[in-house]
C-alpha positions in Angstrom: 81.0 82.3 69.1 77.8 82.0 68.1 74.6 82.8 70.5 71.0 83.1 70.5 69.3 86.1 72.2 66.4 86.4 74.6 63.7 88.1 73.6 63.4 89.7 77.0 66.8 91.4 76.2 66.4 92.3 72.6 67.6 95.8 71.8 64.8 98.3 71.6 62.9 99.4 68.5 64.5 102.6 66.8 61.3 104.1 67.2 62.1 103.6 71.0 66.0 104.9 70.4 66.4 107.1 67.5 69.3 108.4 66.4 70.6 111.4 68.1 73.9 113.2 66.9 75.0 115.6 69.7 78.1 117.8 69.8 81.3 116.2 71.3 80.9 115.8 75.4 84.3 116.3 77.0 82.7 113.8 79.8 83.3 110.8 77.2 86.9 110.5 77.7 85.9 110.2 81.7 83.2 107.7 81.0 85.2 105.4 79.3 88.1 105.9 81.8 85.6 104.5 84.9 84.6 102.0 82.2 88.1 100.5 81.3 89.4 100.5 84.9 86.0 98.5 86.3 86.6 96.1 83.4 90.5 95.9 83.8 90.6 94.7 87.0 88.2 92.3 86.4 90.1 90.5 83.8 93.8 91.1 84.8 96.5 90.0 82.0 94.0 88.4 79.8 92.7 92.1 78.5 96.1 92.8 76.3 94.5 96.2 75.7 91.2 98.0 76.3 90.5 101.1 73.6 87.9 103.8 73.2 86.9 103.3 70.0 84.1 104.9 68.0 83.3 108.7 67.1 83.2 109.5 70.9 86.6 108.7 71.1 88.0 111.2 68.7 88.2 114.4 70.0 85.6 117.2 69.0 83.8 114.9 67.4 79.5 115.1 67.0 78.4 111.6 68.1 75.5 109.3 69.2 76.1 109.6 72.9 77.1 105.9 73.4 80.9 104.9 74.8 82.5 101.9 72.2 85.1 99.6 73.8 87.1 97.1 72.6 88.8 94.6 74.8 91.8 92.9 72.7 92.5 89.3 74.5 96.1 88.0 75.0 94.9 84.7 73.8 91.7 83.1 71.9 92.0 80.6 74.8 91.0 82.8 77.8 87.4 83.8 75.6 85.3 81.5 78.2 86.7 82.8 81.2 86.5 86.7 80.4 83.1 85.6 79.5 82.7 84.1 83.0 84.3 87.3 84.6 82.4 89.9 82.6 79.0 88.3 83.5 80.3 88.9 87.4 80.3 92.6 86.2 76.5 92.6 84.7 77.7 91.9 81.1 74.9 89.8 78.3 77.3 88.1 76.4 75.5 88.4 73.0 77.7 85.9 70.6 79.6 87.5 67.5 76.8 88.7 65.5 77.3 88.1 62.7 81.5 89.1 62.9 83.6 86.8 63.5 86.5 87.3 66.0 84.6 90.1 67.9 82.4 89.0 70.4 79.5 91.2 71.7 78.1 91.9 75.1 75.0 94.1 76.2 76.2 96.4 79.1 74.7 96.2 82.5 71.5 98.2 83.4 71.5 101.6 84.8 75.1 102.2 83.6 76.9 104.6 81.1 75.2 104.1 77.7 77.9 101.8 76.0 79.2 99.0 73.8 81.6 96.2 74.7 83.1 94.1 72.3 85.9 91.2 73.1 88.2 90.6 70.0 90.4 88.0 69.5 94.2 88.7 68.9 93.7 87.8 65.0 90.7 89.9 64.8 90.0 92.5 62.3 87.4 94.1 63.2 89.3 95.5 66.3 92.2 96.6 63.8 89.5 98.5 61.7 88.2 100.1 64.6 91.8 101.5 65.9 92.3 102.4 62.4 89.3 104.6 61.7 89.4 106.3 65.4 92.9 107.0 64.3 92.8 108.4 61.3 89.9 111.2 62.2 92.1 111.9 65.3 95.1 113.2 62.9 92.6 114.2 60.1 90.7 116.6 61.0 89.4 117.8 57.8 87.7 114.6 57.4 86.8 114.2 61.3 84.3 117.2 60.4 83.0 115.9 57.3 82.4 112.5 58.6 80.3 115.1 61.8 78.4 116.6 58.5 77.5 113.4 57.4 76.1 112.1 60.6 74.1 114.8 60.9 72.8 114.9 57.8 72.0 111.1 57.9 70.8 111.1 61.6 67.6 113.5 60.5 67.2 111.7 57.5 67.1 108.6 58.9 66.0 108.9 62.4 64.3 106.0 63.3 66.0 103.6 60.5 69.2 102.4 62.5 70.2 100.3 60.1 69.5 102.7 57.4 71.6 105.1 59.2 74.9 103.0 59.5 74.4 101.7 56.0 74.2 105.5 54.3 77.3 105.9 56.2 79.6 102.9 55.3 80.8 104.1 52.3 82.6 107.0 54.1 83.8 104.5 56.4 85.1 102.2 53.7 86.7 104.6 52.1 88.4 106.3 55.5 89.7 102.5 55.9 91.0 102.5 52.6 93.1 105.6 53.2 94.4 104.3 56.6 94.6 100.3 55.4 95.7 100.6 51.7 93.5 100.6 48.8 93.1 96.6 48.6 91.1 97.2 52.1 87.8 95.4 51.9 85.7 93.0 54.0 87.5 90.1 53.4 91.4 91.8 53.0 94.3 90.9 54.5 95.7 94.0 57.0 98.8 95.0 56.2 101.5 95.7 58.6 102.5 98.9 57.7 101.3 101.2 54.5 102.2 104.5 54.9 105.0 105.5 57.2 103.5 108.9 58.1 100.3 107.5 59.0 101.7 104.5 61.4 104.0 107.4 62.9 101.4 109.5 63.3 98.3 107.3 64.3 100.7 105.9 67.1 101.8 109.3 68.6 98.2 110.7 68.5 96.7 107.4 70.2 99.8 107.6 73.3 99.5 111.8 73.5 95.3 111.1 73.7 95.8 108.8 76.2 98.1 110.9 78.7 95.6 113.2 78.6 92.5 111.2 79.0 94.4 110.2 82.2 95.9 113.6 83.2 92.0 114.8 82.9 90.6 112.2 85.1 92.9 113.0 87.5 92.4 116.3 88.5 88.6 116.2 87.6 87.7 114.8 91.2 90.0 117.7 92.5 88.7 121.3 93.8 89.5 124.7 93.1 92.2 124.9 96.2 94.1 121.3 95.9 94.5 122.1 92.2 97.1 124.8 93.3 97.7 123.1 96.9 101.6 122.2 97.1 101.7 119.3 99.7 105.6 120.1 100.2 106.7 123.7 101.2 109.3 123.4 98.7 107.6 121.4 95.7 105.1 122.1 93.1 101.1 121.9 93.1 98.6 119.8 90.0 98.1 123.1 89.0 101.8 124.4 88.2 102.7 121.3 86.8 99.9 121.7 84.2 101.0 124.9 83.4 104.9 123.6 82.9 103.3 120.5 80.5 101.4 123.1 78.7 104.1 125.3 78.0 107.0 122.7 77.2 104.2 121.5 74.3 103.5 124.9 73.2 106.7 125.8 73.1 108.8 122.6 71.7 105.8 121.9 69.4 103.5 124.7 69.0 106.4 127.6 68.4 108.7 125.7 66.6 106.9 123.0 64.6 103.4 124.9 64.4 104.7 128.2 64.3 102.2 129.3 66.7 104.5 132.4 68.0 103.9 131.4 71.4 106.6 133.0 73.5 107.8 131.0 77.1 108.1 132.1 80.6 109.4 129.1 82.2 109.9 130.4 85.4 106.2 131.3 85.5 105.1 128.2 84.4 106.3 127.3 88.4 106.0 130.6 90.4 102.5 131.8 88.5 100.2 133.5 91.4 97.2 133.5 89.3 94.9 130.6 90.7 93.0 129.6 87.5 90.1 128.0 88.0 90.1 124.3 87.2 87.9 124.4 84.6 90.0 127.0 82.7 92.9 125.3 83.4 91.9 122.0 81.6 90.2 124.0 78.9 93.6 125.4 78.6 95.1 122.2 78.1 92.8 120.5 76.2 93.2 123.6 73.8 97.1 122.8 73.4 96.3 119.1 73.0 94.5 120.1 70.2 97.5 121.5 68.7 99.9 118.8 69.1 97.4 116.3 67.5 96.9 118.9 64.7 100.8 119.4 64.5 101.0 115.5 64.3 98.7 115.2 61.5 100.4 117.9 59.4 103.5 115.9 59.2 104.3 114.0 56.4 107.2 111.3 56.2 109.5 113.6 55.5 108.6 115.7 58.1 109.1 113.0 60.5 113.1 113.2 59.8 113.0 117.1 59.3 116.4 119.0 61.5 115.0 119.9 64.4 117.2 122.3 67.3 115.8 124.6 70.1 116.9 125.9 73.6 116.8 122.9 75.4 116.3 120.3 72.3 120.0 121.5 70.7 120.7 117.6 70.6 116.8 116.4 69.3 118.3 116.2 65.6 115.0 115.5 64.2 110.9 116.2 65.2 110.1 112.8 65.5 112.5 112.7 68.7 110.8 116.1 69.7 107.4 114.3 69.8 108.5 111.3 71.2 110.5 113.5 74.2 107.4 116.0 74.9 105.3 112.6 75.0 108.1 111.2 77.7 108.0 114.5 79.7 103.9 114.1 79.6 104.3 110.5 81.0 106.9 111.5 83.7 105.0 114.5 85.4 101.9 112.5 85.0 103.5 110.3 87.7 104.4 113.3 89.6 101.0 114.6 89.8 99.7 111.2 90.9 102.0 111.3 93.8 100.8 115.0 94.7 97.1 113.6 94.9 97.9 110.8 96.8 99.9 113.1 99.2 97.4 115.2 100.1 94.7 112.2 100.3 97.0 111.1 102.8 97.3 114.6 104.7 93.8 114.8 104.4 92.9 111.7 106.3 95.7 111.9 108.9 94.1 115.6 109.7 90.5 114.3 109.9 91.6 111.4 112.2 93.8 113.7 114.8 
């Protein structure tokens, strides 16, 4: 959809906002989190999926301190009325610029630094942009070249925007190529599927990054004390079952696929006295999320179908079912914690009102 711009609201000058490569904030997953639940409720079923996209969504990656969303509509047809909503929310709707299917909007004042783009279900753009975040995510060779190459570009070229982004397009391009198929270019079909490995992987990494975006933003708000509070004399606190998720992924994953040598205390894992600060704690498990995405991009197709049998797995059969379980046991004590917050909310506000 095309649209003219104001010149009230033109972007500023890149003498005015240079480029600026910082090293990867661990606040960007939270960022977008607030982001995508403010936008979410505003427009209900007709968001079929909002994604991080960009550098700052992969993981330990250097990046210009700006949040990238992309909403995906359910239908072309619903394009006005997200318009509509998102202006409720403070949102310039800018027109496509230039790309068609991806419609760009200039983010409200005095908010996160970010970019919102609406794509249409047939649009390309947004499937290049889930493709590049996902392929640095289970590369990381090439997620720290492509960090190199910022760099080097960003004091090069540091008040030349559009210098910048064009010295860097033909890593891009060629990034897209590996994760699209060689015949990717501007105007290229998608394919469905290319490599096996790759969809395997790229979808594993996007779900395990997700669960822990969310486990993250849960207990961030969360002291010291309710981290290791247990709202039930006879259940477990956030902080236990942190340790438990940590140690069925090093364990299932790190020991036996990695071959990290990491040796289990189970029991611990639920009895440990050690209160751990919460900042160590997620440090902790953002280290062992590391693993598992790096363990996910080691595997090849045939690793996918590799025997797999541990104490407690004997049945898995294969790694790909030992992924997809460890990503189901993730997903289930995710819930649990969310019940323990909300327990001790409730505690917490029936004490202050007696």
């Amino acid at each position: 959809m095309k649209k003219s711009i104001s010149p009230a609201r033109q972007s500023r000058s890149s003498a005015d906002d240079p480029v600026i490569i910082q090293e990867y904030d661990k606040s960007w997953p939270r960022q977008f989190e607030t982001l995508r639940s403010r936008i979410a409720i505003a427009l209900g079923e007709m968001a079929a999926a909002i994604e991080h996209v960009g550098s700052t969504a992969v993981p330990g990656l250097a990046a210009k301190p700006i949040i990238d969303l992309d909403v995906l509509l359910s239908s072309a047809g619903d394009l006005p009325s997200v318009i509509a909503r998102l202006a409720s929310l403070g949102y310039e709707h800018r027109g496509d610029l230039g790309i068609a299917g991806r419609e760009a909007f200039r983010a409200p004042l005095n908010d996160f630094r970010h970019h919102l783009y609406v794509c249409l279900p047939a649009s390309k753009e947004y499937r290049r942009h889930i493709a590049f975040r996902d392929y640095l995510r289970t590369h990381p060779r090439e997620a720290r070249a492509y960090a190199s190459l910022k760099r080097d570009l960003a004091r090069q070229f540091r008040d030349d925007r559009e210098a910048y982004n064009q010295a860097k397009s033909r890593f891009v391009t060629e990034i897209l190529q590996r994760s699209l198929g060689p015949e990717h270019h501007p105007g290229a079909r998608i394919p469905v599927m290319t490599d096996l490995a790759f969809n395997i992987g790229s979808n594993f990494s996007r779900y395990y990054q997700s669960l822990a975006e969310k486990i993250h933003a849960l207990l961030e708000p969360l002291s010291d004390d309710q981290i290791w509070t247990r709202p039930y004399p006879y259940g477990n606190s956030v902080g236990h079952l942190l340790l438990h998720l940590a140690g069925n992924l090093n364990f299932y994953i790190g020991a036996q696929i990695a071959t990290t040598g990491y040796i289990r205390n189970r029991d611990l894992e639920f009895t440990s006295q050690d209160r751990i600060s919460k900042e160590n704690l997620l440090q902790a498990f953002a280290a062992t999320m590391v693993m598992v995405q790096d363990a996910i991009a080691k595997q090849s197709s045939a690793d996918w179908s590799a025997a797999y049998s541990a104490k407690g797995m004997e049945d898995a059969g294969n790694r790909f079912t030992v992924f997809l379980r460890c990503a189901a046991h993730l997903d289930h004590h995710l819930g649990q914690m969310i019940y323990l917050r909300k327990e001790m909310e409730r505690q917490s506000a029936h004490g202050a009102a007696s």
